[in-house]
Z-matrix of the N, CA and C atoms (Angstrom, degrees):
N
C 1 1.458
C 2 1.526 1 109.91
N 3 1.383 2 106.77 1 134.76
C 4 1.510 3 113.27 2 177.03
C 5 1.726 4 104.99 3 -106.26
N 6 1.521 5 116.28 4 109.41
C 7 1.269 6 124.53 5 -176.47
C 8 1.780 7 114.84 6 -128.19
N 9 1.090 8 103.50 7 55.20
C 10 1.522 9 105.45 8 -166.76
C 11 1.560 10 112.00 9 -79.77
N 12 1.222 11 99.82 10 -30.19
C 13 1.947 12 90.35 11 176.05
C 14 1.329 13 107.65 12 -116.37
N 15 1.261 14 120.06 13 -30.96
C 16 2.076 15 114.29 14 169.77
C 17 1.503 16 111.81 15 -82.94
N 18 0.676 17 111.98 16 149.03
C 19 1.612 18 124.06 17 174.59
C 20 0.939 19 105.23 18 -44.34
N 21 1.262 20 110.47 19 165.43
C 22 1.962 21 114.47 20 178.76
C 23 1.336 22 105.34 21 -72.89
N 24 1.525 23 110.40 22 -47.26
C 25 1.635 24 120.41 23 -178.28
C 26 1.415 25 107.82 24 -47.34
N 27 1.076 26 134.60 25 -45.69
C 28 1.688 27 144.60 26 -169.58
C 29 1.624 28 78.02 27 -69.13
N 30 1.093 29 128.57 28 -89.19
C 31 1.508 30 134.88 29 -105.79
C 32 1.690 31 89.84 30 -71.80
N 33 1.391 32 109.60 31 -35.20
C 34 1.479 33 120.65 32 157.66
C 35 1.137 34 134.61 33 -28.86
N 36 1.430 35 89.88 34 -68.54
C 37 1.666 36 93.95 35 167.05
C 38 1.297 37 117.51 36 -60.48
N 39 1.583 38 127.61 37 -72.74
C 40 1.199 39 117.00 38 153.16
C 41 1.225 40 132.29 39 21.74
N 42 1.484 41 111.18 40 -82.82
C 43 1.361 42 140.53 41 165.40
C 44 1.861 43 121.72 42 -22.97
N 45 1.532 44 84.26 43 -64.05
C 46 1.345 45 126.71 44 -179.72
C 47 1.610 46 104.41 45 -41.40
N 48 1.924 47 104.10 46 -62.11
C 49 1.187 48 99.45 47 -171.20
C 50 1.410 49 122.19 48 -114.70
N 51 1.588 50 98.39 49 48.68
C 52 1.624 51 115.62 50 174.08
C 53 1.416 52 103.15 51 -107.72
N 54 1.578 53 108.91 52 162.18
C 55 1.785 54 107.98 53 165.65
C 56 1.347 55 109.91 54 -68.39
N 57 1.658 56 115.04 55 132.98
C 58 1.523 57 118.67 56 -173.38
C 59 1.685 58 122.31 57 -75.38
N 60 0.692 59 125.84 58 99.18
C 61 1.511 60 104.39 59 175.01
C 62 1.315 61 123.09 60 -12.70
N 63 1.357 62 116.01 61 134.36
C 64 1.537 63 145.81 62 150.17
C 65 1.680 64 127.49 63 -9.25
N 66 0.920 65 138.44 64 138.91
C 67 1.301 66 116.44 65 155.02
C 68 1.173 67 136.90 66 -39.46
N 69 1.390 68 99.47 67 -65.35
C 70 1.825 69 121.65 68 167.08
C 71 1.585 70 102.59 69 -42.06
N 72 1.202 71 136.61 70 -61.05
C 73 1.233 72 121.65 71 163.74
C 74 1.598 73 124.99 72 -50.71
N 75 1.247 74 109.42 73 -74.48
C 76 1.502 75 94.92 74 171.82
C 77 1.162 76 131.60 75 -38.19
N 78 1.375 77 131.29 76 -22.53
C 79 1.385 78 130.09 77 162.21
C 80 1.168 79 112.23 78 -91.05
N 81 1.115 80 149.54 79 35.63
C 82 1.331 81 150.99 80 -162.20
C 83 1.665 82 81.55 81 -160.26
N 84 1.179 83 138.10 82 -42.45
C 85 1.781 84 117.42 83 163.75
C 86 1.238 85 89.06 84 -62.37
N 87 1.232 86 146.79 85 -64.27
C 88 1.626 87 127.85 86 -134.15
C 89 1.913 88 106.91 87 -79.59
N 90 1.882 89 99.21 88 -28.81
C 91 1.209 90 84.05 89 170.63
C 92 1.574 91 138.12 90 -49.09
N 93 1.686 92 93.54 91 -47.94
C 94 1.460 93 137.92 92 -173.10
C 95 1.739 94 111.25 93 -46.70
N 96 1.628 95 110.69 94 -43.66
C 97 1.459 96 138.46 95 156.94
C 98 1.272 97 120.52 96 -57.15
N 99 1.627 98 112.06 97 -29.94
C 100 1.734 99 90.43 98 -159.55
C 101 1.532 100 64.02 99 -91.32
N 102 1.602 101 132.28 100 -63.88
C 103 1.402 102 117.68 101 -155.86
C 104 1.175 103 148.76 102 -45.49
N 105 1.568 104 100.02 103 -32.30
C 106 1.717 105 127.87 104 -172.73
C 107 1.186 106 100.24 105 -89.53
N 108 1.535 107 137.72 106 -23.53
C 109 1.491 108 114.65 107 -151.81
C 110 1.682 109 153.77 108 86.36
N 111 0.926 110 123.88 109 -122.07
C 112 1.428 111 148.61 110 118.92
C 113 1.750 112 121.94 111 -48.48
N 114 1.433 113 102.14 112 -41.72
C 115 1.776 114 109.81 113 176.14
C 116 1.039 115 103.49 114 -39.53
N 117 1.445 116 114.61 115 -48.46
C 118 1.725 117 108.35 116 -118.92
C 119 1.889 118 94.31 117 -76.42
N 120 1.463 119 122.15 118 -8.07
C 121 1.206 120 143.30 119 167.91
C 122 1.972 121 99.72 120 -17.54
N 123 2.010 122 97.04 121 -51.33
C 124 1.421 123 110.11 122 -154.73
C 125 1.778 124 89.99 123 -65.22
N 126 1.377 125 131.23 124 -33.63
C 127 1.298 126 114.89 125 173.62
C 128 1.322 127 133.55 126 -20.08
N 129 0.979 128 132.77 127 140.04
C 130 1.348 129 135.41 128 178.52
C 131 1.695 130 86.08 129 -85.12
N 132 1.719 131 96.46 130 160.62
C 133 1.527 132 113.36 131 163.77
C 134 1.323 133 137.83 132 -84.60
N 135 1.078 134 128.39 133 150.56
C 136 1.591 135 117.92 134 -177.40
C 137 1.704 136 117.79 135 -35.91
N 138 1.783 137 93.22 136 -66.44
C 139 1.645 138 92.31 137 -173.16
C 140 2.094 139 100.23 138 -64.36
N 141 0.740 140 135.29 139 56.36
C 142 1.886 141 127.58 140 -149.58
C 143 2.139 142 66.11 141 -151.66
N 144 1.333 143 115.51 142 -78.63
C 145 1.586 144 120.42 143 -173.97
C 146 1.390 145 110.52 144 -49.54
N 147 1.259 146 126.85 145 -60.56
C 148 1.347 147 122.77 146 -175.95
C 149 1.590 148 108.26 147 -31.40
N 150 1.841 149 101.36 148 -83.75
C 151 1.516 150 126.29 149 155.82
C 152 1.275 151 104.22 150 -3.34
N 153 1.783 152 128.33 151 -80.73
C 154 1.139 153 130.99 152 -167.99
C 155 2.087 154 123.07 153 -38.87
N 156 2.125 155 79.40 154 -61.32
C 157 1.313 156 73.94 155 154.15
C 158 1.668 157 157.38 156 -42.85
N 159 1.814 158 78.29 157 -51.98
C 160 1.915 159 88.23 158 177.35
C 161 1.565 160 121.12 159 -54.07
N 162 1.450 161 100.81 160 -53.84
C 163 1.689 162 100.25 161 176.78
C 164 1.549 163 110.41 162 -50.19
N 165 1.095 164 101.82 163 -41.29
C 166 1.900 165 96.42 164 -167.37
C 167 1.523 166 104.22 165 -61.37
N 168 1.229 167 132.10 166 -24.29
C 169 1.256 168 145.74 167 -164.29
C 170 1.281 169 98.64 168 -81.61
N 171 1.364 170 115.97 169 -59.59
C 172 1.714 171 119.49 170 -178.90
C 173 1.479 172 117.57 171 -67.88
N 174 1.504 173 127.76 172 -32.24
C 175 1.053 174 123.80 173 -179.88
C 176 1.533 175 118.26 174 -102.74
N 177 1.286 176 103.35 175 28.37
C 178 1.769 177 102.95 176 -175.11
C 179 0.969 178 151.70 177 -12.08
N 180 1.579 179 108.06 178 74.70
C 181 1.534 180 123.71 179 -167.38
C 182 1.046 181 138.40 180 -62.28
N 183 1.504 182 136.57 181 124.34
C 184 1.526 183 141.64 182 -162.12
C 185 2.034 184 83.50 183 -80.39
N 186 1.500 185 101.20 184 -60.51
C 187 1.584 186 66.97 185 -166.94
C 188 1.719 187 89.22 186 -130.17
N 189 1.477 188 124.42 187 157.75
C 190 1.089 189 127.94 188 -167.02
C 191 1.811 190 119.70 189 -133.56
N 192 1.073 191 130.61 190 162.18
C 193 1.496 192 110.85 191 173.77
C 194 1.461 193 93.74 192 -177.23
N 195 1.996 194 75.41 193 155.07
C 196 1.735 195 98.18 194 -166.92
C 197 1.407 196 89.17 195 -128.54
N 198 1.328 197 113.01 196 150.22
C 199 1.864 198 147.94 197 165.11
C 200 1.002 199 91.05 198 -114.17
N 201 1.630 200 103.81 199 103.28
C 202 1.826 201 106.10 200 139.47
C 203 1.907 202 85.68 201 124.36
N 204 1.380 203 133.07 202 80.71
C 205 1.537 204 95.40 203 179.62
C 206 1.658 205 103.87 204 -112.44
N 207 1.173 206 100.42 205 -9.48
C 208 1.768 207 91.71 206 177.90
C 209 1.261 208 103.56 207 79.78
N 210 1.906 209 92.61 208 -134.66
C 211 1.473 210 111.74 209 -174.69
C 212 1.196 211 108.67 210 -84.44
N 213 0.998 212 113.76 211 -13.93
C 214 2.196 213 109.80 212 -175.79
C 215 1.348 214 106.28 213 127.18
N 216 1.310 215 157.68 214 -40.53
C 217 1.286 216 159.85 215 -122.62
C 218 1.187 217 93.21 216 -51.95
N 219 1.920 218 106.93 217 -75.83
C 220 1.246 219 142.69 218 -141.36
C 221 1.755 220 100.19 219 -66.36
N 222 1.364 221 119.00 220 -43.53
C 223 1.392 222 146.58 221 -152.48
C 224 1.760 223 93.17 222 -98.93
N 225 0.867 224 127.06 223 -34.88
C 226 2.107 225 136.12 224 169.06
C 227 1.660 226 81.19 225 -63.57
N 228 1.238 227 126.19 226 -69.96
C 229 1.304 228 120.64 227 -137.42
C 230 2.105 229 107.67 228 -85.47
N 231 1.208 230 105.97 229 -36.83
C 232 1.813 231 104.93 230 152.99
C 233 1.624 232 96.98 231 -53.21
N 234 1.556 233 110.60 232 -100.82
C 235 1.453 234 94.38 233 -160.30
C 236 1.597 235 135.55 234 -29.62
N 237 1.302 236 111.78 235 -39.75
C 238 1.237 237 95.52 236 168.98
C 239 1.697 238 143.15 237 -80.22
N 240 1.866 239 90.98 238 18.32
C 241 1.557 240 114.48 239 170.49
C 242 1.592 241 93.19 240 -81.96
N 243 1.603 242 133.22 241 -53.73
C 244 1.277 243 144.49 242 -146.38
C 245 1.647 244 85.99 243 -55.73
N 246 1.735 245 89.92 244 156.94
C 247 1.260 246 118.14 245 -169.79
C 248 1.580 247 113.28 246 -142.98
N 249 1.277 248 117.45 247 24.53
C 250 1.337 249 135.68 248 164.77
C 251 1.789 250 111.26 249 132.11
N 252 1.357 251 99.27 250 19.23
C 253 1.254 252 109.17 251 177.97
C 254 1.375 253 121.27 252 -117.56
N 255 1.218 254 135.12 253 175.69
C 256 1.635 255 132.30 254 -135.87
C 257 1.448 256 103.29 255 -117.24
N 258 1.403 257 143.06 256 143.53
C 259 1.558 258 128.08 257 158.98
C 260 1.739 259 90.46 258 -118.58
N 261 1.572 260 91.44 259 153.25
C 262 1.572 261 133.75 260 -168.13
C 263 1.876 262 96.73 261 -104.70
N 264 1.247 263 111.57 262 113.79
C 265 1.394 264 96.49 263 175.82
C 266 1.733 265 93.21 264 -123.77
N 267 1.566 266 113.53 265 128.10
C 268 1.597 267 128.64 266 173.19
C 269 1.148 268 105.82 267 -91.14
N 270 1.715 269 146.67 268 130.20
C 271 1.081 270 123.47 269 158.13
C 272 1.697 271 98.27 270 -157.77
N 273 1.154 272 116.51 271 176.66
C 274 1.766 273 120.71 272 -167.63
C 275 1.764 274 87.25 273 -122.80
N 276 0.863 275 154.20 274 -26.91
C 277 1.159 276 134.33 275 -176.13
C 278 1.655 277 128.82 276 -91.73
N 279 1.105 278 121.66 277 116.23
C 280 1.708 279 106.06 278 -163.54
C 281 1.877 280 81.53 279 -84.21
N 282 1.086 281 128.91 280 -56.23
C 283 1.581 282 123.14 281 -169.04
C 284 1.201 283 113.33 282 -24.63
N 285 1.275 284 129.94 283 -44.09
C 286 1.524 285 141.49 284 -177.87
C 287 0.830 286 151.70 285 -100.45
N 288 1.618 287 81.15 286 -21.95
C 289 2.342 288 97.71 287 157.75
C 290 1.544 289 90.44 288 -86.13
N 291 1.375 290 157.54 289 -0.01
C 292 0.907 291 162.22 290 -65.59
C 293 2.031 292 76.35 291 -160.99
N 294 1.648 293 103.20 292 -69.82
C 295 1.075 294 131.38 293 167.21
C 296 1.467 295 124.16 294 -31.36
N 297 1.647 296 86.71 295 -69.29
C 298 1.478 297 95.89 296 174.01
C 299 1.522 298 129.38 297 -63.41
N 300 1.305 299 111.97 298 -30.70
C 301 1.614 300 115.36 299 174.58
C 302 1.323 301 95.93 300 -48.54
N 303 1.872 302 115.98 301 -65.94
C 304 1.169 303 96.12 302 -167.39
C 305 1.420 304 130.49 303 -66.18
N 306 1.396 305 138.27 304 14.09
C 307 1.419 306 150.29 305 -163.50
C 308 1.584 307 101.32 306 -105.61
N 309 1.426 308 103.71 307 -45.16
C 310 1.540 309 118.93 308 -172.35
C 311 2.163 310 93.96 309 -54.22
N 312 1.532 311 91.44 310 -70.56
C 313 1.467 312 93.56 311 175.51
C 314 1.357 313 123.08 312 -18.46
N 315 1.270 314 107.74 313 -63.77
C 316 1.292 315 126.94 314 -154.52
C 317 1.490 316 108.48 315 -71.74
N 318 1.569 317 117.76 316 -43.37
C 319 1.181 318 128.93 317 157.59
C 320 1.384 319 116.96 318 -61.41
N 321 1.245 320 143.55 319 -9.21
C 322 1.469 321 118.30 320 158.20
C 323 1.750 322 84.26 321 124.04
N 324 1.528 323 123.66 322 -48.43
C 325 1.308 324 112.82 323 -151.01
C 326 1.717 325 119.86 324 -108.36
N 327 1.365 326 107.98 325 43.76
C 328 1.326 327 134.01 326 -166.39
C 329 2.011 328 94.98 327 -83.04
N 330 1.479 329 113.64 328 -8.96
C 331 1.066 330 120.86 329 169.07
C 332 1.700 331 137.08 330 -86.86
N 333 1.672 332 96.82 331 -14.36
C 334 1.350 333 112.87 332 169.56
C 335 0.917 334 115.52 333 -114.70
N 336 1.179 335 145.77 334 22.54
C 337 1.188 336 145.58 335 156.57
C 338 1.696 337 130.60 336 -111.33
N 339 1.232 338 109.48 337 139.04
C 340 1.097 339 114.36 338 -157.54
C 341 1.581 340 94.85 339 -116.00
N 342 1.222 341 151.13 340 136.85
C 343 1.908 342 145.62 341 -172.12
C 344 1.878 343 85.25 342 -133.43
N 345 1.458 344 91.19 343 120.95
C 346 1.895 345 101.78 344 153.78
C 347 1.480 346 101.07 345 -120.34
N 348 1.465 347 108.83 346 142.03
C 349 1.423 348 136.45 347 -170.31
C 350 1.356 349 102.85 348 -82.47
N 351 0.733 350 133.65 349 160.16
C 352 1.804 351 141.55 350 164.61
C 353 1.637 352 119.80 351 85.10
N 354 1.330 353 98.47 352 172.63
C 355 2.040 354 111.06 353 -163.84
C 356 1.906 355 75.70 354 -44.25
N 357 1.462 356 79.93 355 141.23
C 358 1.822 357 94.77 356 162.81
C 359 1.366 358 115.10 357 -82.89
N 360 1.363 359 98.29 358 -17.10
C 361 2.142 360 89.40 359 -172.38
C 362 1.811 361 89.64 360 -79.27
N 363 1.179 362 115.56 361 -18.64
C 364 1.824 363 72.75 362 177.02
C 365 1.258 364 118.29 363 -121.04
N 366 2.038 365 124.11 364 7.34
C 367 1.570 366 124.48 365 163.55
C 368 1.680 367 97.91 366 -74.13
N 369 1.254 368 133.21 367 -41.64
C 370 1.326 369 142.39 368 160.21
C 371 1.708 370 99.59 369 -15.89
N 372 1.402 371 95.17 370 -88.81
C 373 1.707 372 101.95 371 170.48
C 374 0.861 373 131.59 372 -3.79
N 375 1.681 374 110.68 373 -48.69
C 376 2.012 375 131.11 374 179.96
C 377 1.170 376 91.65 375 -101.14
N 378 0.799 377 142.84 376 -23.24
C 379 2.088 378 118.82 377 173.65
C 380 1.443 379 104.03 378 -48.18
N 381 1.534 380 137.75 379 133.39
C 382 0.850 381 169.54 380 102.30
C 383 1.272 382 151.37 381 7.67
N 384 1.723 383 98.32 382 -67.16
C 385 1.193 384 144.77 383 -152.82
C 386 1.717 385 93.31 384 -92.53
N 387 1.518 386 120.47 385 123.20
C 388 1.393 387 120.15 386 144.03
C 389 1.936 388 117.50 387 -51.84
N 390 1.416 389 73.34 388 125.76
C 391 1.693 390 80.96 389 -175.22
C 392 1.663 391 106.19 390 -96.77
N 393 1.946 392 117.80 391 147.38
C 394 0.972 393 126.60 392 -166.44
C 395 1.630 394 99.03 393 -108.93
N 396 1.206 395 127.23 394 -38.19
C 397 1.350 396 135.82 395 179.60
C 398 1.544 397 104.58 396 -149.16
N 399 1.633 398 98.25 397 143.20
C 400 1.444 399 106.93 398 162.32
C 401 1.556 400 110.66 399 -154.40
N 402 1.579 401 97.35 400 155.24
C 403 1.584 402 111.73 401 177.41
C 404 1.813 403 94.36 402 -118.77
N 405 1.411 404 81.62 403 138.83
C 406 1.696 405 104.17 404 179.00
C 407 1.743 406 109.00 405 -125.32
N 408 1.419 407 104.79 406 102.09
C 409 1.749 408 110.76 407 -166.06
C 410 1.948 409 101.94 408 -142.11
N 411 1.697 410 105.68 409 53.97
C 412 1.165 411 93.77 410 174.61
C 413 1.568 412 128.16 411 -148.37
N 414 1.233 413 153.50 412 -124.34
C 415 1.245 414 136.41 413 167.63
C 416 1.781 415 113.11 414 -42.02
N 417 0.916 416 121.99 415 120.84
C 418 1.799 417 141.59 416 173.99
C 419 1.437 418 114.67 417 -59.88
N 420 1.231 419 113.71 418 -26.00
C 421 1.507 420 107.91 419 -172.80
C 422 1.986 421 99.12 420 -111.76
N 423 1.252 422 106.64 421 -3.81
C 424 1.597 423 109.72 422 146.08
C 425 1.694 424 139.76 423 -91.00
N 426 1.131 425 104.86 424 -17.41
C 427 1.153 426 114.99 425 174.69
C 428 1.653 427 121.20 426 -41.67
N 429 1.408 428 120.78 427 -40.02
C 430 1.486 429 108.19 428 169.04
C 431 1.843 430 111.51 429 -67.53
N 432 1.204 431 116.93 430 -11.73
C 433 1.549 432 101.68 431 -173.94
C 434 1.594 433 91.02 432 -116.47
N 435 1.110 434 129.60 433 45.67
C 436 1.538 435 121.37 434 168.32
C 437 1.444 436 86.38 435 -135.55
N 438 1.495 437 127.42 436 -46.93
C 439 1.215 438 112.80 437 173.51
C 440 1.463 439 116.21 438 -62.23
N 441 1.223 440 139.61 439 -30.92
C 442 1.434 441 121.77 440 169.76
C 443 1.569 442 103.25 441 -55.24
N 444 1.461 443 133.15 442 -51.28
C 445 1.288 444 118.22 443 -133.36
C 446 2.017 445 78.24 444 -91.15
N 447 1.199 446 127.36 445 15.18
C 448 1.516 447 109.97 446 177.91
C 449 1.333 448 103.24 447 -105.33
N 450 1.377 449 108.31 448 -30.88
C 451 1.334 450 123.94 449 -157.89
C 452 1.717 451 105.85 450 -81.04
N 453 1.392 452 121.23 451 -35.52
C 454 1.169 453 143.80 452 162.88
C 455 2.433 454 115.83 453 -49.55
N 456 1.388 455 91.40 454 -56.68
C 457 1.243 456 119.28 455 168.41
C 458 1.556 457 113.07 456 -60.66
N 459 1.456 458 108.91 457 -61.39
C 460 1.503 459 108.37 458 173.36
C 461 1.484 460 118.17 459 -28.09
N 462 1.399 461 118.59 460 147.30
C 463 1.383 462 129.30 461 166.13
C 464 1.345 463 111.31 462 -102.08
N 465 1.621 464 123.52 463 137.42
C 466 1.348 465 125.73 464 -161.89
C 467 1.347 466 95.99 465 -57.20
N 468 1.149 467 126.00 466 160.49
C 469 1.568 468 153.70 467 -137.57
C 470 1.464 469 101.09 468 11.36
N 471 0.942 470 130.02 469 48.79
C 472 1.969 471 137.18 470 167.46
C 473 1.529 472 93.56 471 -84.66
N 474 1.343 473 110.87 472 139.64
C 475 1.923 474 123.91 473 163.09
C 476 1.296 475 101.02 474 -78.65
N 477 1.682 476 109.04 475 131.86
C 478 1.341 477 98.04 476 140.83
C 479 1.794 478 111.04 477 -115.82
N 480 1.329 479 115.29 478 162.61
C 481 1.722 480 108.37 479 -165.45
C 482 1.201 481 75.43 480 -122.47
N 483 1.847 482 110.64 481 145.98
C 484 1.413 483 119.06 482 175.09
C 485 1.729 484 120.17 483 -133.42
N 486 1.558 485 127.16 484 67.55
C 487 1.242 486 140.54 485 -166.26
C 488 1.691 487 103.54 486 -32.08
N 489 1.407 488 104.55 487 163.36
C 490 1.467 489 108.82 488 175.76
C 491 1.231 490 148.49 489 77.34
N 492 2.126 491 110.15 490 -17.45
C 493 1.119 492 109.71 491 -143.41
C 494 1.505 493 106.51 492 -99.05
N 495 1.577 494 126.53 493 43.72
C 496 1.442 495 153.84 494 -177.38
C 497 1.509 496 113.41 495 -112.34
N 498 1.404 497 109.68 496 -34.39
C 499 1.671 498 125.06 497 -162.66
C 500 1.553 499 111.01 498 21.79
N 501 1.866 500 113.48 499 58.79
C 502 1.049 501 99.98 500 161.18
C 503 1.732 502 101.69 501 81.84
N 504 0.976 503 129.00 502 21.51
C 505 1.176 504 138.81 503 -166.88
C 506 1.569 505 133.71 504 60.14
N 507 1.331 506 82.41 505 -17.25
C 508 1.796 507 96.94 506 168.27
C 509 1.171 508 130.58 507 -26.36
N 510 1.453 509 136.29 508 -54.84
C 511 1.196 510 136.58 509 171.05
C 512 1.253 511 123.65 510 -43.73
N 513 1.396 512 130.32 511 -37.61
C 514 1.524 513 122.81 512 173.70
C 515 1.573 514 106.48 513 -99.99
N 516 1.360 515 119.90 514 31.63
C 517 1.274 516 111.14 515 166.52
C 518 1.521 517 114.59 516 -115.72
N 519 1.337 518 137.07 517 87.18
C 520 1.048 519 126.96 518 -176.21
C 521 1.405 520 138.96 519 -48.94
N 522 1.621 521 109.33 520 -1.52
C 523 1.549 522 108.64 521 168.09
C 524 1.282 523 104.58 522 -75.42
N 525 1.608 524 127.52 523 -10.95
C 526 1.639 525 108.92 524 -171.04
C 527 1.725 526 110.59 525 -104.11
N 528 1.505 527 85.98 526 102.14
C 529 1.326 528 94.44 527 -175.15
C 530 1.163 529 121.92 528 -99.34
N 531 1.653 530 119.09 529 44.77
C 532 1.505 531 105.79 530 -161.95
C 533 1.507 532 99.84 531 -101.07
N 534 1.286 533 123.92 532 -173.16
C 535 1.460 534 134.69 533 -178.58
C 536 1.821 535 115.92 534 -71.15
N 537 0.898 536 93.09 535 -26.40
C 538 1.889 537 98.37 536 179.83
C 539 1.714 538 99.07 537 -86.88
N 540 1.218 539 123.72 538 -69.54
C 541 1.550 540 128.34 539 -170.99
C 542 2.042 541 91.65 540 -52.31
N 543 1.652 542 131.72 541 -37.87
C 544 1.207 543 95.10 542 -166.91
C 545 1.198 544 113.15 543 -97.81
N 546 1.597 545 109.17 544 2.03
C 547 1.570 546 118.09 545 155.82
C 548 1.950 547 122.76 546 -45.77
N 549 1.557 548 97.22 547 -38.46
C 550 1.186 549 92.10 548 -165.22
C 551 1.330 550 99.81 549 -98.43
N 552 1.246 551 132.86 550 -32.33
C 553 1.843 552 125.99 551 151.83
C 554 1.389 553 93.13 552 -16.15
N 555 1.766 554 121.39 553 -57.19
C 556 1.548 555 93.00 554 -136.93
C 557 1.634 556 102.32 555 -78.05
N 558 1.401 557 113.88 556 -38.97
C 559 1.388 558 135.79 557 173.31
C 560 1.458 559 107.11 558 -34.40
N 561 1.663 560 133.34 559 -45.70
C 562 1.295 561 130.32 560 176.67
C 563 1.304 562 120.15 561 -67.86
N 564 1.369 563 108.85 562 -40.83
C 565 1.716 564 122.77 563 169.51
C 566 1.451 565 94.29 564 -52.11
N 567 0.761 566 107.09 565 -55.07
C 568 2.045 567 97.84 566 -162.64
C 569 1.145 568 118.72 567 -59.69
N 570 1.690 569 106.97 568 -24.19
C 571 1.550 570 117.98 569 173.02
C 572 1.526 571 107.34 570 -84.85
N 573 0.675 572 92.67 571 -29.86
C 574 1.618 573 89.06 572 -174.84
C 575 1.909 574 108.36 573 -75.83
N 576 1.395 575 111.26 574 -47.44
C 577 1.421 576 108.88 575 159.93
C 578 1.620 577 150.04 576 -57.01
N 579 1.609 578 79.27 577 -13.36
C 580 1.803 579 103.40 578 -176.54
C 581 1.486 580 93.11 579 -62.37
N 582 1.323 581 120.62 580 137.77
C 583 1.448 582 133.50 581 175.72
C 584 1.660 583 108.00 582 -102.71
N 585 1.250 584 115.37 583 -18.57
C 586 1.942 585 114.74 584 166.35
C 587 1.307 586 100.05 585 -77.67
N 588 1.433 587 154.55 586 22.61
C 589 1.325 588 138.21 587 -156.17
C 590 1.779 589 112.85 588 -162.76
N 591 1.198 590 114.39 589 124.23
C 592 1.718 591 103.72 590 156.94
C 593 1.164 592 121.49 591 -103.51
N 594 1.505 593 132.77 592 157.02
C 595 1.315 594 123.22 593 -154.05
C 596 1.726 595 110.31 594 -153.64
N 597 1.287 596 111.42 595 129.27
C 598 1.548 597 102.41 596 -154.56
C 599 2.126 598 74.85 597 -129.41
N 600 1.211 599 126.44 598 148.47
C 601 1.684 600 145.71 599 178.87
C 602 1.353 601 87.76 600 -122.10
N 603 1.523 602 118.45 601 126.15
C 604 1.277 603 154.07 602 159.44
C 605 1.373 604 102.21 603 -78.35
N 606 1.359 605 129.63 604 135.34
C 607 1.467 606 117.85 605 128.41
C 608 1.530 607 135.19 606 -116.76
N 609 1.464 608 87.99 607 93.61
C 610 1.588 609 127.20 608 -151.11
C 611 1.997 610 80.65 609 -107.26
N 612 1.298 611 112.73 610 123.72
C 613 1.679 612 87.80 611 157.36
C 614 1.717 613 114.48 612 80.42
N 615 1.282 614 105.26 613 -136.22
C 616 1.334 615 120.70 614 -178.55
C 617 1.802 616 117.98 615 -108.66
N 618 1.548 617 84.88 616 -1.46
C 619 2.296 618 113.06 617 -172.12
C 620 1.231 619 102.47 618 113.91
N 621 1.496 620 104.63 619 129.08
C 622 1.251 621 112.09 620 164.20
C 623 1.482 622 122.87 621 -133.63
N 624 1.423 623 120.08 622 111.37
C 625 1.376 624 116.14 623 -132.95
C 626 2.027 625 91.84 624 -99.21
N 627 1.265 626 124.89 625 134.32
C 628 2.011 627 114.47 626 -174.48
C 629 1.903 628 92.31 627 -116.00
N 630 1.240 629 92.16 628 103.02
C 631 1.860 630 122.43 629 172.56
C 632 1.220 631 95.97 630 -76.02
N 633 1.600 632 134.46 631 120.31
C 634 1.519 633 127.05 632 -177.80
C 635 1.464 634 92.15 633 -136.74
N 636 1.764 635 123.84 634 126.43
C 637 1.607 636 110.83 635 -165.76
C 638 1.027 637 100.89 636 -112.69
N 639 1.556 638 110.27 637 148.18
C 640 1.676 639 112.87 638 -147.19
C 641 1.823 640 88.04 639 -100.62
């Protein structure tokens, strides 16, 4: 459980009275744990998949894309919102989408998804495609130049979803002055100042901030 700004007791409940994850998911966290370590931290959370799902469901995306997919969790749980539309998966690690291919399979949706290998700021670059939804869940000290190149791409009223942007509550605590937490201060300001965009912070998780461009 990821409970960084509600109490544990809330996030529990919460928890409690959300749809639970899957098998195929739950074993695909536990894989993700025994393999990663410490990594497996970068997982998204259960109620984080549901969520993922639901929006994708409501906003029915022709074409969709994720930064950052790891082991699959996050990227199982969009596609299997899609409704004849495509997800974009960016990621630098073949070891670990490695995972996820095989999860995608297994889940049914190894058919909508499309995985490009390498730094996302510059296959990003060659994307094309007006984007309908996106999740952004990956290096922290890139996040202002992945959000331009999504935010740019986006189609007016397109989602973008932005993991992380709470660090554990850090950001509104001014004793935490380290280099990552005032990275992401600055990253929220910018969202919040962007004048193409409205912007609503979840505290879903660790924050999950929904960029919708007007």
């Amino acid at each position: 459980m990821k409970a960084y700004v509600l109490t544990s007791q809330v996030a529990q409940y919460i928890l409690d009275h959300s749809t639970p994850p899957d098998p195929l998911l739950r074993e695909l966290a536990a894989e993700t744990a025994e393999l990663t370590g410490d990594d497996a931290g970068m997982q998204i959370s259960a109620d984080q998949g549901t969520f993922l799902t639901l929006i994708t469901q409501l906003v029915a995306p022709r074409v969709a894309v994720e930064v950052g997919t790891f082991t699959g969790y996050s990227s199982v749980c969009i596609a299997r919102g899609l409704s004849g539309g495509r997800l974009h998966c960016f990621d630098v690690s073949e070891e670990w989408t490695s995972v996820a291919r095989r999860y995608w399979k297994r889940a049914g949706v190894a058919d909508r998804v499309t995985l490009t290998l390498g730094p996302a700021v510059e296959t990003l670059a060659g994307f094309d495609e007006p984007i309908d939804l996106a999740f952004l869940d990956a290096d922290k000290p890139s996040y202002p130049r992945y959000y331009e190149l999504l935010i740019d791409r986006l189609r007016p009223g397109g989602l973008l979803m932005v993991d992380n942007t709470l660090r554990r509550g850090h950001v509104a605590d001014p004793a935490h002055d380290d280099a990552p937490t005032a990275l992401m201060r600055e990253f929220n300001d910018l969202v919040r100042e962007d004048p193409r965009v409205t912007v609503l912070m979840l505290p879903v998780a660790d924050g999950l901030t929904l960029v919708r461009k007007l």
